[in-house]
MDAnalysis code that builds the backbone (N, CA, C; Angstrom):
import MDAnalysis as mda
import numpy as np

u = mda.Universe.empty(696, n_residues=232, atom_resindex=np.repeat(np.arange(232), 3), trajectory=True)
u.add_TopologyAttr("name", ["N", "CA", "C"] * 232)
u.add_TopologyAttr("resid", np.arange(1, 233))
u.add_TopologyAttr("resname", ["UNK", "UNK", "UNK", "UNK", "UNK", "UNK", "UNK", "UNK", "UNK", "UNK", "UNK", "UNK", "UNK", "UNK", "UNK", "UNK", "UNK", "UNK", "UNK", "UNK", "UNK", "UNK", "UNK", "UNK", "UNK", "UNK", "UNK", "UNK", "UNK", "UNK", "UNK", "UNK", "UNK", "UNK", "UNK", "UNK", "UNK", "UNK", "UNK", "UNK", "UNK", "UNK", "UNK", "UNK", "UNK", "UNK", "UNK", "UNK", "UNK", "UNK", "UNK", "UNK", "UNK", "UNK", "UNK", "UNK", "UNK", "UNK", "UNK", "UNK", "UNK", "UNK", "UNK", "UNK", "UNK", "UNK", "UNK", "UNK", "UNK", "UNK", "UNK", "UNK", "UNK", "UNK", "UNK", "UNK", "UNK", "UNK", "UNK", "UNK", "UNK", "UNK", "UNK", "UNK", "UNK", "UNK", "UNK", "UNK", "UNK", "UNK", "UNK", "UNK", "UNK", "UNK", "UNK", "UNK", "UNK", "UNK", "UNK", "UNK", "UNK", "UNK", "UNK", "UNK", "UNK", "UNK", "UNK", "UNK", "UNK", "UNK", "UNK", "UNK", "UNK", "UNK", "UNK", "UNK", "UNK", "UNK", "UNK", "UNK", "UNK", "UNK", "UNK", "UNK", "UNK", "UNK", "UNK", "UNK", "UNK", "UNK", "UNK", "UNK", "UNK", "UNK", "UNK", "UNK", "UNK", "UNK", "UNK", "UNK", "UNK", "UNK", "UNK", "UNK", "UNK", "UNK", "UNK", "UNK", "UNK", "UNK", "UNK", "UNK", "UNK", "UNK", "UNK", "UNK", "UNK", "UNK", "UNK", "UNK", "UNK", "UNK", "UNK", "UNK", "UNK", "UNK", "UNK", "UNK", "UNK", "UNK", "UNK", "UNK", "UNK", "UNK", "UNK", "UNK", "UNK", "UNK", "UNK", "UNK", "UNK", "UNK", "UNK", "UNK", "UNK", "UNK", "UNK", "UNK", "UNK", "UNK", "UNK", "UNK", "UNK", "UNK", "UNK", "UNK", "UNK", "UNK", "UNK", "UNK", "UNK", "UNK", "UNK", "UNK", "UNK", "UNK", "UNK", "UNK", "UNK", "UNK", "UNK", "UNK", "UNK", "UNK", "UNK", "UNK", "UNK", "UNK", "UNK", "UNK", "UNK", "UNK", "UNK", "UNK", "UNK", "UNK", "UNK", "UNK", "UNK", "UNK", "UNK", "UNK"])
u.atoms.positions = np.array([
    [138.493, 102.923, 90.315],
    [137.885, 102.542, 89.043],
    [136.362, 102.530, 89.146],
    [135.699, 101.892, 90.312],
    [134.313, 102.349, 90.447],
    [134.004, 103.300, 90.888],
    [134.797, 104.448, 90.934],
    [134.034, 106.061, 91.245],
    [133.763, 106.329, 89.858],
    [135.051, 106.216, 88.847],
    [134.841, 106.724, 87.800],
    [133.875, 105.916, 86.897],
    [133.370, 105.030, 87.330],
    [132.455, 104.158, 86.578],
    [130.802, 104.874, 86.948],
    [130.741, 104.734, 88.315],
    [129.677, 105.445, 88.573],
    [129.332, 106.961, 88.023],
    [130.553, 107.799, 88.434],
    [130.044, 109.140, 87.736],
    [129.836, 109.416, 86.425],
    [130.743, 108.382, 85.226],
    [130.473, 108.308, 83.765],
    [129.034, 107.589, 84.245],
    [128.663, 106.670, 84.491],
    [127.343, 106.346, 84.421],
    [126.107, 107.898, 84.931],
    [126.358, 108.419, 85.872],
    [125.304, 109.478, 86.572],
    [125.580, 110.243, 84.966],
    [126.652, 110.869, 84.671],
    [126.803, 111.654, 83.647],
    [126.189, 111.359, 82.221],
    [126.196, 109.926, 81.884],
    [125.441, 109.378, 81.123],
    [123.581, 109.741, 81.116],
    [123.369, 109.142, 82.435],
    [121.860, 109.325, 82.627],
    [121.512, 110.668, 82.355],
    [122.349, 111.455, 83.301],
    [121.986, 113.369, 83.085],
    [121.754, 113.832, 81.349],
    [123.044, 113.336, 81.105],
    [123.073, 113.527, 79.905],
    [121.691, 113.257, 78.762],
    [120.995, 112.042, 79.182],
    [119.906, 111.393, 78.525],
    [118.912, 112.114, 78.936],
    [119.057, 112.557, 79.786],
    [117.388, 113.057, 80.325],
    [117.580, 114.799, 79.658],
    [118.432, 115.474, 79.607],
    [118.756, 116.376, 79.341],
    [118.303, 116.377, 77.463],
    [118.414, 115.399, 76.799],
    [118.315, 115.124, 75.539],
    [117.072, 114.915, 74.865],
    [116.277, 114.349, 75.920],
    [114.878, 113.526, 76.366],
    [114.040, 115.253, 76.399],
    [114.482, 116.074, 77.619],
    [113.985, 117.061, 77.492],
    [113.619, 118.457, 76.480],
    [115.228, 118.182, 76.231],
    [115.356, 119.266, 74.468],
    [114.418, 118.669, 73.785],
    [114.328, 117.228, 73.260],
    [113.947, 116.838, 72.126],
    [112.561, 117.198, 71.799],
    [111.780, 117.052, 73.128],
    [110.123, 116.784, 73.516],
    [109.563, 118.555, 74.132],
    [110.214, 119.531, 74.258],
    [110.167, 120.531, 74.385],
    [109.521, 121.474, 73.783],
    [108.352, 121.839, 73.193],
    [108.037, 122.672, 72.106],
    [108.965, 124.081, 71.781],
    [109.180, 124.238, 70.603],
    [109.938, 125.457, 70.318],
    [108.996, 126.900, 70.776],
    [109.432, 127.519, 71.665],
    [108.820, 128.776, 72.279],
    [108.460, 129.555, 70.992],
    [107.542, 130.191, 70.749],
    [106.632, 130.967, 69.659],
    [106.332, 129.916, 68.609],
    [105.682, 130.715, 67.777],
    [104.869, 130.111, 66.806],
    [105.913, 130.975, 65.454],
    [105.845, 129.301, 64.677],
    [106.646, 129.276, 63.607],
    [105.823, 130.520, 62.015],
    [107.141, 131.081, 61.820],
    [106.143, 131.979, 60.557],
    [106.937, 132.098, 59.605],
    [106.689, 131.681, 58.370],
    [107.315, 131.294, 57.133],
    [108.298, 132.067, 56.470],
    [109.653, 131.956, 55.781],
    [110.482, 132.378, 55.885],
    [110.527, 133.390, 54.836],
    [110.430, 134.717, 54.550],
    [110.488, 135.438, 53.090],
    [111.883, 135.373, 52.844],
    [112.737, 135.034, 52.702],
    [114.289, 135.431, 52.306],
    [114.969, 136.164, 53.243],
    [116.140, 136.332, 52.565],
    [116.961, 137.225, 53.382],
    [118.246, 138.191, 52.315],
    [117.154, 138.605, 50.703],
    [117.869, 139.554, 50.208],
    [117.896, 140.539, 51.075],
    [119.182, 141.544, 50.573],
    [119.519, 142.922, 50.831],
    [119.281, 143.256, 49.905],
    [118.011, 145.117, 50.361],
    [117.612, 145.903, 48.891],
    [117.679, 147.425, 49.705],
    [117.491, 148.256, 48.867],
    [116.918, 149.440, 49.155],
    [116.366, 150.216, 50.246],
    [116.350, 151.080, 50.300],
    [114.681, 151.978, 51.660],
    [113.776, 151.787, 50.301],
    [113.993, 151.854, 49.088],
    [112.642, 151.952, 48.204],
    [111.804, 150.800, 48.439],
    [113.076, 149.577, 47.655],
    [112.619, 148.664, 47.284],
    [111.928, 147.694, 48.921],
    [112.430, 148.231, 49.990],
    [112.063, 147.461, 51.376],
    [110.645, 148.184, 51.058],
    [110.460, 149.378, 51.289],
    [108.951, 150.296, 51.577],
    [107.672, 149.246, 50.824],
    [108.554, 148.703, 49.403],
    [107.270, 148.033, 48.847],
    [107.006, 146.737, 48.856],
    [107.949, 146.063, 50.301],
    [107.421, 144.414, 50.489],
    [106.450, 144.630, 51.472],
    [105.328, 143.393, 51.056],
    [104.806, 142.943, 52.495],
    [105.263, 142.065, 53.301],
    [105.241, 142.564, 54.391],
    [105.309, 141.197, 55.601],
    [104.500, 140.155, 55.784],
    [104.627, 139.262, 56.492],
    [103.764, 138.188, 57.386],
    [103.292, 138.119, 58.753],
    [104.115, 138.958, 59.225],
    [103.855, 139.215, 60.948],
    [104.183, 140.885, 61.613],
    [103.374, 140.959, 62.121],
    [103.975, 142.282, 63.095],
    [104.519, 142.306, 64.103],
    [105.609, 142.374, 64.321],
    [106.585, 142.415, 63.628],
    [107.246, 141.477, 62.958],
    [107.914, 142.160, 61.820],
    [108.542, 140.699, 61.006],
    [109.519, 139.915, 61.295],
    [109.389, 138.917, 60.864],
    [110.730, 137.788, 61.044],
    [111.439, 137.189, 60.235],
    [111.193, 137.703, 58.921],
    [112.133, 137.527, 57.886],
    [111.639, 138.342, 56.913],
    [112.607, 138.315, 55.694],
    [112.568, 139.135, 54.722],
    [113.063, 139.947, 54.248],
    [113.352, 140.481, 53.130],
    [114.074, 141.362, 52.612],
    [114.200, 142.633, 53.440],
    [115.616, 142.909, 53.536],
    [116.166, 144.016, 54.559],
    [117.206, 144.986, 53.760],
    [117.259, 146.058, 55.229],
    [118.641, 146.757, 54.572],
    [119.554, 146.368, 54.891],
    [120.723, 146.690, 54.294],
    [122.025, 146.457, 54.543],
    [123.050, 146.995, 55.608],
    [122.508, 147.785, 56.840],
    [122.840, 147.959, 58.252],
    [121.738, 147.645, 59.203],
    [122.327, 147.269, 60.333],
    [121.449, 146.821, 61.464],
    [121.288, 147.396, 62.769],
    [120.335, 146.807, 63.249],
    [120.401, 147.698, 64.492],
    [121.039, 146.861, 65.922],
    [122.185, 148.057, 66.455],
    [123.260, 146.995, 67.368],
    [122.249, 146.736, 68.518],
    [122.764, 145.725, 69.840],
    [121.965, 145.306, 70.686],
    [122.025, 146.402, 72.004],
    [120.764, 146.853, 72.081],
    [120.274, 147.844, 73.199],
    [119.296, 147.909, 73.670],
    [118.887, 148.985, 74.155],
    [117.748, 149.665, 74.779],
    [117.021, 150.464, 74.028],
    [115.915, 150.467, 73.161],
    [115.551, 151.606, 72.658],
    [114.126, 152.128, 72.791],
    [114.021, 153.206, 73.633],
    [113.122, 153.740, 73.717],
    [111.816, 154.473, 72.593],
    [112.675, 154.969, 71.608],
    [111.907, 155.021, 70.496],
    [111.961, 153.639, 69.092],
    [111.006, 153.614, 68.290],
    [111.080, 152.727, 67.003],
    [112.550, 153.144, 66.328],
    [112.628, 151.510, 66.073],
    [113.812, 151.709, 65.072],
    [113.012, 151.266, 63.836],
    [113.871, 151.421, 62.834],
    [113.872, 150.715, 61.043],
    [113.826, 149.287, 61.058],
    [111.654, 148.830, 60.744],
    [111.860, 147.117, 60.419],
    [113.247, 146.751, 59.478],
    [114.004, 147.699, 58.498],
    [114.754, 147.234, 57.649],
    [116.015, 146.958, 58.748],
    [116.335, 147.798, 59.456],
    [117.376, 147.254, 60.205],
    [116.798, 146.218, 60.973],
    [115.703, 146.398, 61.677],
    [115.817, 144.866, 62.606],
    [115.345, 143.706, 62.169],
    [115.061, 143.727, 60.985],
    [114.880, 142.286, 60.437],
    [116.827, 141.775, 60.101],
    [117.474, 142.726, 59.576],
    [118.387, 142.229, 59.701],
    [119.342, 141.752, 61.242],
    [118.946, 142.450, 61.868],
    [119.344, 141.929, 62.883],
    [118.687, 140.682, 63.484],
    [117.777, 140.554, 63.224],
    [117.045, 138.718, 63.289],
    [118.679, 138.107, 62.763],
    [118.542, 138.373, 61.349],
    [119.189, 137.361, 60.309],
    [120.720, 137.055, 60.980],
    [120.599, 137.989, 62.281],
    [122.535, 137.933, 62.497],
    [122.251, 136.950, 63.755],
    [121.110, 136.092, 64.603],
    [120.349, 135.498, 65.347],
    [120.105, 136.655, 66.593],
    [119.951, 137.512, 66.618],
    [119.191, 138.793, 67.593],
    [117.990, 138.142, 67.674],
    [117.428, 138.568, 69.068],
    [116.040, 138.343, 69.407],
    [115.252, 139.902, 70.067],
    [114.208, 139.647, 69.548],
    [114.214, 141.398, 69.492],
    [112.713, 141.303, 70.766],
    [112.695, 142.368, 71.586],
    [111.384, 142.557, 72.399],
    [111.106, 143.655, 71.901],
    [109.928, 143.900, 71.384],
    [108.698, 144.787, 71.241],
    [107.616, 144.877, 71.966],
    [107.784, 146.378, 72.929],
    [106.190, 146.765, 73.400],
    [105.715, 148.271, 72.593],
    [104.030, 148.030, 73.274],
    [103.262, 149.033, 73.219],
    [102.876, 149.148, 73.983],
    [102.693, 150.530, 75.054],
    [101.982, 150.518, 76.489],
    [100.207, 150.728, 75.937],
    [100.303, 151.205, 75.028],
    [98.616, 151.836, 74.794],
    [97.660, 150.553, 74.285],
    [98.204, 149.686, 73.961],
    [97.309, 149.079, 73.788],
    [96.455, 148.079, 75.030],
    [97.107, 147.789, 76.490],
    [95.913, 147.599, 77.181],
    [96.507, 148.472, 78.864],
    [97.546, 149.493, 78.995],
    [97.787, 149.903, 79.940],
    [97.777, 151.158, 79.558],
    [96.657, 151.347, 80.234],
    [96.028, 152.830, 79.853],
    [95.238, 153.441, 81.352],
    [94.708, 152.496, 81.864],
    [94.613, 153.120, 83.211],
    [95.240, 154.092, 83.879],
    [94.727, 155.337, 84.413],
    [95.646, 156.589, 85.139],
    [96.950, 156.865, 83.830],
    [96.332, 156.809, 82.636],
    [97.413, 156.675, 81.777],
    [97.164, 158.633, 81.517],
    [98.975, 159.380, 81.107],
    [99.051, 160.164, 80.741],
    [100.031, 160.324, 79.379],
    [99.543, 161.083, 77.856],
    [99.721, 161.164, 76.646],
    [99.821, 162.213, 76.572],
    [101.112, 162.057, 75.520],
    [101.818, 163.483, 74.943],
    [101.838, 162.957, 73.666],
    [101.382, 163.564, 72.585],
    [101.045, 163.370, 71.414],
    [102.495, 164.039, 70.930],
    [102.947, 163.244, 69.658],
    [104.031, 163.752, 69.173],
    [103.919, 164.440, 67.719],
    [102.705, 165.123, 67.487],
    [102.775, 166.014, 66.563],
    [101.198, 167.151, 67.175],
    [101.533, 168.309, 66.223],
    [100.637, 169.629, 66.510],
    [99.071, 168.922, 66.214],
    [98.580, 169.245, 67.162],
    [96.781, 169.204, 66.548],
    [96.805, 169.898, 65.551],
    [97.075, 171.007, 65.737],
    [96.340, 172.402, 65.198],
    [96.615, 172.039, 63.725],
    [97.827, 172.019, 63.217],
    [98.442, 171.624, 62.371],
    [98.122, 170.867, 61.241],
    [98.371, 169.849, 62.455],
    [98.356, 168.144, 62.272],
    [99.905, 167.595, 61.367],
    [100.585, 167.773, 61.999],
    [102.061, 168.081, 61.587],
    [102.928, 167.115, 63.132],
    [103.815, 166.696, 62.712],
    [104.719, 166.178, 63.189],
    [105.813, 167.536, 64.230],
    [105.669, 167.310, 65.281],
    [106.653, 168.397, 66.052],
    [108.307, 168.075, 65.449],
    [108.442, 166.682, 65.978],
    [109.650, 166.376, 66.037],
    [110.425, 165.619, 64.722],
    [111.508, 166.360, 64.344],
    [112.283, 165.897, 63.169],
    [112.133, 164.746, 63.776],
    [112.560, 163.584, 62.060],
    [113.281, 162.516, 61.807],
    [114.367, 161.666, 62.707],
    [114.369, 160.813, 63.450],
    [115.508, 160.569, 64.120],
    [116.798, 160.165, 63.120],
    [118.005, 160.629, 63.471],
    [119.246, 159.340, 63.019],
    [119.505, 158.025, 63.833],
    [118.967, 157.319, 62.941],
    [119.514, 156.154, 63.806],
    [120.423, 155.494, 63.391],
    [121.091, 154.783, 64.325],
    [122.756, 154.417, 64.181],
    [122.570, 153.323, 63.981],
    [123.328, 152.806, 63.344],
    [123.412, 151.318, 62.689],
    [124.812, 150.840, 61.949],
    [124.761, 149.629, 61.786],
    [126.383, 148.946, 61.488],
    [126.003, 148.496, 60.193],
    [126.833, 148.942, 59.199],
    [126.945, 148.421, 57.835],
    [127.113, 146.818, 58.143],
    [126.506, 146.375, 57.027],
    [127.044, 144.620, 57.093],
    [128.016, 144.560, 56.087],
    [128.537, 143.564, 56.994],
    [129.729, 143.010, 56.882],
    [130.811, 143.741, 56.909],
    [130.699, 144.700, 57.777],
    [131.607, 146.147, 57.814],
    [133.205, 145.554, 58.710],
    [133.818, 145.572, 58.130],
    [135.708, 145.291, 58.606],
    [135.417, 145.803, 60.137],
    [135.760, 145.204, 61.179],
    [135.523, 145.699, 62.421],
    [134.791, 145.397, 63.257],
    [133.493, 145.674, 62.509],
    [131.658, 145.585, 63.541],
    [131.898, 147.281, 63.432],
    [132.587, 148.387, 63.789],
    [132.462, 149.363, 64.392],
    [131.053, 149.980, 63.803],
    [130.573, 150.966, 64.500],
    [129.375, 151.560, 64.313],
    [129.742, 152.613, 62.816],
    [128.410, 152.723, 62.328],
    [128.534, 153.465, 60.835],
    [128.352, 155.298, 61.371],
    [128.350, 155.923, 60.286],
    [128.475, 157.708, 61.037],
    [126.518, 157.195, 60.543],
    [126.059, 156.649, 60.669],
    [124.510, 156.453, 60.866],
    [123.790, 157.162, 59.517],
    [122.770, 156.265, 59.729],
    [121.636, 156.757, 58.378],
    [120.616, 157.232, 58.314],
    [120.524, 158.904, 57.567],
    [118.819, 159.415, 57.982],
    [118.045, 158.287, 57.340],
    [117.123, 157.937, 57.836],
    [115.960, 156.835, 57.706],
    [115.137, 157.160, 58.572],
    [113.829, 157.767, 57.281],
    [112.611, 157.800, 57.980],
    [111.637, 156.488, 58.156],
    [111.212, 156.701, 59.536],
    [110.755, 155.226, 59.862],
    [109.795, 155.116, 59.711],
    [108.945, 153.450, 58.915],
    [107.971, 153.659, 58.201],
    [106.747, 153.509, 58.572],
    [105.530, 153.736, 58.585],
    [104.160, 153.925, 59.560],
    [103.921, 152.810, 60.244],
    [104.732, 151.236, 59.518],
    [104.359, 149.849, 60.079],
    [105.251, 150.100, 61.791],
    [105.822, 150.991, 62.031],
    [107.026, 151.151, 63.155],
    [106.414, 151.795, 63.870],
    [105.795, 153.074, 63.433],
    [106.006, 154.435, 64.275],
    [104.247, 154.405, 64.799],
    [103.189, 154.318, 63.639],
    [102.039, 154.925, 63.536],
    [101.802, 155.872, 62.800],
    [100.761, 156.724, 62.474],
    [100.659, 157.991, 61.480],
    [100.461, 158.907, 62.402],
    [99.913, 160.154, 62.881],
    [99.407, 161.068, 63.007],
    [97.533, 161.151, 62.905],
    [97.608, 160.192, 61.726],
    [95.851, 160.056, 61.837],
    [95.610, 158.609, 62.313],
    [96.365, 158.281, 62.841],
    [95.864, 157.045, 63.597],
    [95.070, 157.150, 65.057],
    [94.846, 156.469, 65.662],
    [93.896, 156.701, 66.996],
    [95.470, 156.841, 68.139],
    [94.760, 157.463, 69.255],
    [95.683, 157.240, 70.145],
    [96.234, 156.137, 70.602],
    [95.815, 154.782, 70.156],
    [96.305, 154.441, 70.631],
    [98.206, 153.590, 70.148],
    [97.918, 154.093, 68.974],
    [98.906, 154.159, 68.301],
    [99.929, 155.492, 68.016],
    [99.078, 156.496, 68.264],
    [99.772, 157.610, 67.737],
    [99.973, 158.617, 69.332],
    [100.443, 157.966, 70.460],
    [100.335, 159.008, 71.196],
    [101.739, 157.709, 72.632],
    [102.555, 158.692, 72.811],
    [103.621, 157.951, 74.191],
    [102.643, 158.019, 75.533],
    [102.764, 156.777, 75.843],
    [102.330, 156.781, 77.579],
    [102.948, 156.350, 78.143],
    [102.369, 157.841, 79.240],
    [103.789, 157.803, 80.265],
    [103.203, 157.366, 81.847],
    [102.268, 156.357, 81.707],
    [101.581, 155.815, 82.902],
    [102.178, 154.701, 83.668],
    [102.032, 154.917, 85.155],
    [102.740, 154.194, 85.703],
    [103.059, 152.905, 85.530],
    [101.761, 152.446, 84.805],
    [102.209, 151.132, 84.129],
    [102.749, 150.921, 83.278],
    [103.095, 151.667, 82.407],
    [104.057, 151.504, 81.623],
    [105.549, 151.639, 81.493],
    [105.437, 152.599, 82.737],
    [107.053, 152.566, 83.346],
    [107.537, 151.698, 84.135],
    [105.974, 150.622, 84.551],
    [106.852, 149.968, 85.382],
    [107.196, 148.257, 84.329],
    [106.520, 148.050, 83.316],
    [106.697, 147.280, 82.676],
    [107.728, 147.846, 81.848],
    [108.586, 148.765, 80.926],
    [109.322, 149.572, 80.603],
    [110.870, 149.613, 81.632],
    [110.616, 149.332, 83.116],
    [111.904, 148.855, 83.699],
    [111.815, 147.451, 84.198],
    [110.829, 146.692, 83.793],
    [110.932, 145.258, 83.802],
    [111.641, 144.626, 82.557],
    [111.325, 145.011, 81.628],
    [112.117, 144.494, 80.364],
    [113.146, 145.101, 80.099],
    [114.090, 146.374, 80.755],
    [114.974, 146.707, 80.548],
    [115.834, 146.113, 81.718],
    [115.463, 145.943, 82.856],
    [116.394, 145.061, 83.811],
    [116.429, 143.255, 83.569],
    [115.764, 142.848, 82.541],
    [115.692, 141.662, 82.380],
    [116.723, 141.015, 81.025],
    [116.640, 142.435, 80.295],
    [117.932, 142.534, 78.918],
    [118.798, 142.668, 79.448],
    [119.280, 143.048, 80.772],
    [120.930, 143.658, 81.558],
    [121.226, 142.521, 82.239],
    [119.927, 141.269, 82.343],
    [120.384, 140.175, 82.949],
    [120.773, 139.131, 82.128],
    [120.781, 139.752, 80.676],
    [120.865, 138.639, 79.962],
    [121.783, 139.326, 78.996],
    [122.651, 140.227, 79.455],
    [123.637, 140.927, 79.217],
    [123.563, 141.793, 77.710],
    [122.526, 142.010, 76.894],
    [122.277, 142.405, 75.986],
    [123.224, 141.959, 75.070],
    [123.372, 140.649, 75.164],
    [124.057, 140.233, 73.824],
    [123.096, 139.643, 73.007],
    [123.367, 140.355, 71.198],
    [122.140, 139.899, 70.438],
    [120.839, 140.003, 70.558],
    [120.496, 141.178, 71.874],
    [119.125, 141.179, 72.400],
    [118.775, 142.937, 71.970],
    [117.693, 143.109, 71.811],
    [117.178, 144.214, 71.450],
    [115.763, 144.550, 72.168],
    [115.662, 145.579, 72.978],
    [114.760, 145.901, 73.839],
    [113.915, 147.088, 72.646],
    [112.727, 147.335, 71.991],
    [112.650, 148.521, 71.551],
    [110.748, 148.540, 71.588],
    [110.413, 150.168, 71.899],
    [108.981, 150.379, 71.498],
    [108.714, 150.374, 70.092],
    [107.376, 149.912, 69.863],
    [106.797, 149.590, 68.607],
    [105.390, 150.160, 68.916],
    [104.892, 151.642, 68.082],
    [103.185, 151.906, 68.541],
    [102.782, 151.397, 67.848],
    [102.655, 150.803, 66.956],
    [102.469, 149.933, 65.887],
    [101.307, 148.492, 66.335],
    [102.086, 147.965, 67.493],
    [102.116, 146.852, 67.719],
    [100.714, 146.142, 68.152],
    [99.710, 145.347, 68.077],
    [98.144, 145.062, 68.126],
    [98.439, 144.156, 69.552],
    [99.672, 144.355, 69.907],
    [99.580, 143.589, 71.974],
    [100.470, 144.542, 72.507],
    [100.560, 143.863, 73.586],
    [101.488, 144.917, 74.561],
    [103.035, 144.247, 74.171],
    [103.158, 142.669, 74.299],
    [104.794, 142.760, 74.357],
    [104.401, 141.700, 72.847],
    [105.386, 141.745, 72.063],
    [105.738, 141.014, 71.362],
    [107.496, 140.131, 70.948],
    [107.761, 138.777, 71.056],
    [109.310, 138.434, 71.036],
    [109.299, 137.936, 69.608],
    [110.738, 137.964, 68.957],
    [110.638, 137.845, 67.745],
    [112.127, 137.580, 67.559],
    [112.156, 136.176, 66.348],
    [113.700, 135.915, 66.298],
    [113.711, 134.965, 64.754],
    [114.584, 135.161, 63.975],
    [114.347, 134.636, 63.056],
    [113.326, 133.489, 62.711],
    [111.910, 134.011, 62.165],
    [110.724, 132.800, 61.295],
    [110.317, 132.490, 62.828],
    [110.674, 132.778, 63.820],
    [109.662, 132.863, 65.050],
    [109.056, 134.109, 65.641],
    [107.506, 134.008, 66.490],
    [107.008, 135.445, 66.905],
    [106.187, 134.541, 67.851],
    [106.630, 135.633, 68.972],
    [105.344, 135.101, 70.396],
    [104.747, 136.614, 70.861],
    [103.569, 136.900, 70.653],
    [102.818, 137.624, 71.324],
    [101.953, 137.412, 72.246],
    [102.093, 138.491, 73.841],
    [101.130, 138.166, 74.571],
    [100.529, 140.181, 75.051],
    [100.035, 139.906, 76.152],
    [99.674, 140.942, 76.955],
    [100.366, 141.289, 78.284],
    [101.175, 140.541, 78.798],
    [101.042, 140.772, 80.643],
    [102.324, 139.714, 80.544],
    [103.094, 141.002, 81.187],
    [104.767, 140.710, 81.363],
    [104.699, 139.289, 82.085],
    [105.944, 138.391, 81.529],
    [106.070, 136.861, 81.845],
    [107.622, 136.766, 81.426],
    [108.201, 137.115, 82.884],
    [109.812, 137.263, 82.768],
    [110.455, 135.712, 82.066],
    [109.497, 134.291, 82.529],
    [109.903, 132.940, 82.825],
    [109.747, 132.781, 80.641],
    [108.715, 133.126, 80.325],
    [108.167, 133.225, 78.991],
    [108.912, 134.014, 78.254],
    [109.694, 134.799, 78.338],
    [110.456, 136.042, 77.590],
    [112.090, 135.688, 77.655],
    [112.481, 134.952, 79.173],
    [113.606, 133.764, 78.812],
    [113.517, 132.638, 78.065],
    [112.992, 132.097, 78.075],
    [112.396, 131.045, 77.737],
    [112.544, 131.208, 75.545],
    [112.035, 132.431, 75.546],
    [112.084, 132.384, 74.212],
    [113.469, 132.959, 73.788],
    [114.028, 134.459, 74.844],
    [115.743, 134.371, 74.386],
    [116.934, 133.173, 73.953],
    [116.255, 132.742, 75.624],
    [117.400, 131.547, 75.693],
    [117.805, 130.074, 74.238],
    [116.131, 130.100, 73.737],
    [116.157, 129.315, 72.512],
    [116.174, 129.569, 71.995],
    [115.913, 131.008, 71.450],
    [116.223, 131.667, 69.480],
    [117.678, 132.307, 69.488],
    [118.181, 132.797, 70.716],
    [119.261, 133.634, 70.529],
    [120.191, 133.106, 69.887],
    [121.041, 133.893, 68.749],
    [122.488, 133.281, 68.309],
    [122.175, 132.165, 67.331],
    [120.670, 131.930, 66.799],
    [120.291, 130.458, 66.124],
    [119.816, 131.458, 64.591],
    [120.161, 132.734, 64.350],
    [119.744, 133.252, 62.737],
    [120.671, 132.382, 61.442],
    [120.059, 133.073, 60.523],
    [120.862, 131.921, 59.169],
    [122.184, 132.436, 58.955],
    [122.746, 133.529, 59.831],
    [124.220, 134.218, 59.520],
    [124.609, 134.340, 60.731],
    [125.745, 133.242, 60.946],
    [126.447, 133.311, 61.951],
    [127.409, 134.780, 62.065],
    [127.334, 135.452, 63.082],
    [127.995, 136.841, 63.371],
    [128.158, 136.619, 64.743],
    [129.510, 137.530, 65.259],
    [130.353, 138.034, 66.352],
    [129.182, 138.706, 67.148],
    [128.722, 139.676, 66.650],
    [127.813, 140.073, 67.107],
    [126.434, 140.822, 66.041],
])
């Protein structure tokens, strides 16, 4: 009877200090005000403004983007909805301060000034689709707040493929495989005015200089916490 007295007591204390700690904890990123969470259009999305780069709420489309790896920009319309399903999304840009021994391949003609490469399809899950299964995907051109223009500076409008960026590029992709890519979204943004940016529903933390402890830290508390509880 006094074992079990003692360990309900230790379990008690743990318990308190554990409560003590949540409570007094600051919420990882900085809070940013909520625009809604209608479903509209590619028109009617093209003509909202945001609050943050990247956004964290607001009117979206009506498929999302599933949890991966993505090397190129996806559709703010899909990944704001994927906030709303509690996804926590990582966004980099290598060009904006890893540029050293840096090498660029511009993705449209000088001469031109033309885009080389078609439109991507990107794949995405209807909401509220019977299943989850993946949709046969939607052409969606992605919009300059994602990609960059062509007349933007390099440092927006051009892939680097410098060692630093590959090596931060397999730091955040072995750090999503440790955290099993559930609800997590790894994707480039040239867009982006830092190098990494985390983002999860009405929260956004931007820094410069990979911080594995800082990038858990913010999964572990936004993940799975959006205003629409989902499977995935």
């Amino acid at each position: 009877m006094k074992v079990l007295k003692v360990i309900f007591f230790i379990a008690f204390i743990l318990g308190g200090i554990w409560i003590v700690k949540y409570v007094t904890t600051p919420v990882p990123g900085q809070s940013v005000p909520d625009l809604g969470r209608d479903h509209v259009s590619v028109e009617q999305f093209a003509r909202t403004t945001y609050n943050s780069n990247p956004p964290t709420s607001g009117p979206h489309l009506e498929t999302w983007v599933k949890p991966g790896i993505y090397r190129e920009p996806q559709h703010d319309g899909e990944l704001i909805h994927s906030l709303e399903h509690g996804y926590v999304i990582v966004s980099y840009n290598c060009n904006v301060h890893l540029r050293s021994d840096v090498k660029l391949k511009m993705p449209f003609d000088r001469a031109q000034g033309k885009q080389n490469a078609k439109l991507k399809t990107i794949r995405s899950v209807y909401a509220h689709e019977e299943g989850g299964e993946a949709s046969p995907g939607a052409d969606l051109e992605l919009p300059p707040e994602a990609t960059g223009s062509p007349s933007t500076s390099l440092r927006t409008g051009a892939v680097n493929e410098s060692d630093a960026c590959k090596t931060l590029v397999g730091q955040l992709e072995d750090l999503a495989r440790t955290k099993k890519l559930f609800k997590l979204i790894v994707v480039s943004r040239p867009s982006l005015d830092t190098t990494l940016a985390l983002t999860a529903w009405g929260y956004i933390d931007t820094f410069d200089e990979f911080d594995r402890a800082r990038i858990e830290r913010f999964i572990d508390y936004h993940r799975d916490q959006g205003p629409e509880k989902t499977m995935e």
